[in-house]
C-alpha positions in Angstrom: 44.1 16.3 9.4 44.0 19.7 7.5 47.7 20.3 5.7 48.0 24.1 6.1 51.5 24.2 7.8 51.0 28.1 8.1 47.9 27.5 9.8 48.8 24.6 11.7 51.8 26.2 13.0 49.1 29.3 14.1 47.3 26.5 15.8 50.1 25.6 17.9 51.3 29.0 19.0 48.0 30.3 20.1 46.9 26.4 22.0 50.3 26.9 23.3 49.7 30.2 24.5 45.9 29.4 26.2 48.1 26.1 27.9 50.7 28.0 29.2 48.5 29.4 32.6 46.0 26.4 33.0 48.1 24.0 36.0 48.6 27.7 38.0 44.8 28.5 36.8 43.8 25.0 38.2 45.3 25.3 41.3 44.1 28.5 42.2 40.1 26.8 41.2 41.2 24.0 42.8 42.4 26.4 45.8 39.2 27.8 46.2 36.8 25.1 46.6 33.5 25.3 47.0 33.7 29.1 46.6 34.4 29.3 42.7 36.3 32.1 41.2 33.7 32.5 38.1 36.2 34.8 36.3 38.9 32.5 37.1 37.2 29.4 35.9 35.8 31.3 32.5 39.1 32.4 31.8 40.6 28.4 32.1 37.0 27.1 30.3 37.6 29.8 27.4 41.0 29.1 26.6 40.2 25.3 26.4 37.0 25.7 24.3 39.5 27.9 21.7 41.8 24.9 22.0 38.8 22.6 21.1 36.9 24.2 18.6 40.5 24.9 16.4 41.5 21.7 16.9 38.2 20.3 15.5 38.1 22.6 12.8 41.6 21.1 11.6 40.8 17.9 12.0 43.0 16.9 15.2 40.4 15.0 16.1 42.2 13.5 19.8 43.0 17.3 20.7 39.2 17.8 20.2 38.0 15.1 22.1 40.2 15.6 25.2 40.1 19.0 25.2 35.9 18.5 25.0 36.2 16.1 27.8 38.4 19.1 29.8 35.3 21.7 28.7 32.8 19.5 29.9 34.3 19.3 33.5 35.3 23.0 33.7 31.4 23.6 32.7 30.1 22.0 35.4 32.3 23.8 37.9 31.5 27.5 36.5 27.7 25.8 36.9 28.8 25.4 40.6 27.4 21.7 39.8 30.8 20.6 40.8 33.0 21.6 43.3 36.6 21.3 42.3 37.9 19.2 45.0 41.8 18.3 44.7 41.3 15.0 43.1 39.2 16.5 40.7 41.5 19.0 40.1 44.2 16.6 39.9 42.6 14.6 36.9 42.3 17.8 35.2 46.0 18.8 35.4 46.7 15.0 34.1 44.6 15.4 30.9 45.9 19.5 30.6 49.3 18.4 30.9 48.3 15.4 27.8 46.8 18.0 26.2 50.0 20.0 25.8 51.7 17.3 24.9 49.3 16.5 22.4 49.7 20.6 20.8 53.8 20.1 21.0 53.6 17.4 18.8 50.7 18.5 16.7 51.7 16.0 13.8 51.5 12.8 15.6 48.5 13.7 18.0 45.9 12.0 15.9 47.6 8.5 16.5 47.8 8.7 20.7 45.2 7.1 22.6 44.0 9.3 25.1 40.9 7.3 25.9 41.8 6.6 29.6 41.7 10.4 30.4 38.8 11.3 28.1 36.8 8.7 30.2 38.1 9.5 33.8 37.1 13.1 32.8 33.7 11.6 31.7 33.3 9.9 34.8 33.6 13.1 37.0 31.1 14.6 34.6 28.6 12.3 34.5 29.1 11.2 38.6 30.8 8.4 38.2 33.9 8.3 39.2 35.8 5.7 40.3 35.2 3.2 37.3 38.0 4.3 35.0 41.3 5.3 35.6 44.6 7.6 34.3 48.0 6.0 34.6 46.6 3.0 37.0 44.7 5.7 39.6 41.7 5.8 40.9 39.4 7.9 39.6 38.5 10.5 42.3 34.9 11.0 43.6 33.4 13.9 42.4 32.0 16.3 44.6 28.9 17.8 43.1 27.4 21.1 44.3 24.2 21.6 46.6 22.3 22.7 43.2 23.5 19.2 41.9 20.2 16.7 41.6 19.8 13.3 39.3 17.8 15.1 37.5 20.5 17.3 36.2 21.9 14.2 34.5 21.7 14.7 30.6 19.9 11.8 28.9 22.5 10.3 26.1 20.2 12.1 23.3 19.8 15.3 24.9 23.9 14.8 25.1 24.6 14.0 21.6 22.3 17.2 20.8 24.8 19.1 23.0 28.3 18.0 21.2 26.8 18.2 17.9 26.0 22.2 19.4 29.2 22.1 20.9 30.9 21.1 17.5 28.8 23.4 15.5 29.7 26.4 17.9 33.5 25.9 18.1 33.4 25.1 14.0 32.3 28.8 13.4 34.1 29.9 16.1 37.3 28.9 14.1 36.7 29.3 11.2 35.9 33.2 12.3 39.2 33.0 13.7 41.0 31.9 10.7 39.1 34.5 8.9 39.9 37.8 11.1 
């Protein structure tokens, strides 16, 4: 974990600050349904990729992960691969509400074990819901859009490729950041 308190404490406000709209932001998604608020969702999927790519650029490596797992999800739904049924949306206020958690207490967040939400938000991505769980509940069904085929299943290569982009991306995204 990087040991700039100046900069961690920087890390904390602004997280805090993208955190502080996402349950009201998920409702309203989650409100809308199948018709998805594109703005709406960008704003939510922005604020969480800034989360993600700081936090992996300082080494809070669970804040990454869930928050990646959060992206991921929110991804698919400004895709319109997923429609953000209340379930869904329900998951996703779990792990934003663990995420916070995680950013309030910044200095202990790399010992938590967060693996149960990363891997009910994994499930819903990948369509498989239903085999994991968060606080002993089912993991909902996702609903995936019309546009939504097998085919649109990423191979666990052509995955890999994508987080190791993803990292890359949100690496120089905070380290501009930092710099500015």
């Amino acid at each position: 974990m990087f040991q700039d308190d100046e900069l961690m404490q920087e890390f904390v406000v602004e997280s805090s600050s993208h955190l502080a709209q996402v349950e009201g932001q998920l409702l309203q998604i989650e409100a809308g349904g199948a018709e998805i608020d594109s703005n709406l969702v960008n704003t939510v999927f922005r604020g969480i990729h800034s989360v993600k790519g700081a936090a992996g650029f300082l080494g809070l490596t669970v804040i990454n992960a869930l928050a990646h797992s959060l992206e991921n999800v929110l991804n698919m739904i400004r895709n319109r691969e997923l429609v953000p049924t209340p379930s869904i949306v329900n998951t996703m206020l779990r792990s934003a509400d663990q995420l916070r958690s995680l950013v309030d207490d910044v200095a202990t967040s790399n010992s938590v074990d967060v693996a149960s939400f990363v891997e009910e938000l994994e499930a819903i991505a990948n369509g498989i819901a239903g085999e994991s769980s968060v606080a002993g509940q089912d993991a909902p069904e996702p609903e995936f859009a019309d546009s939504h085929s097998e085919t649109s299943t990423q191979d666990p290569i052509a995955a890999m490729f994508e987080r190791v982009a993803d990292t890359q991306s949100s690496l120089t995204e905070a380290a501009m950041e930092v710099l500015e």
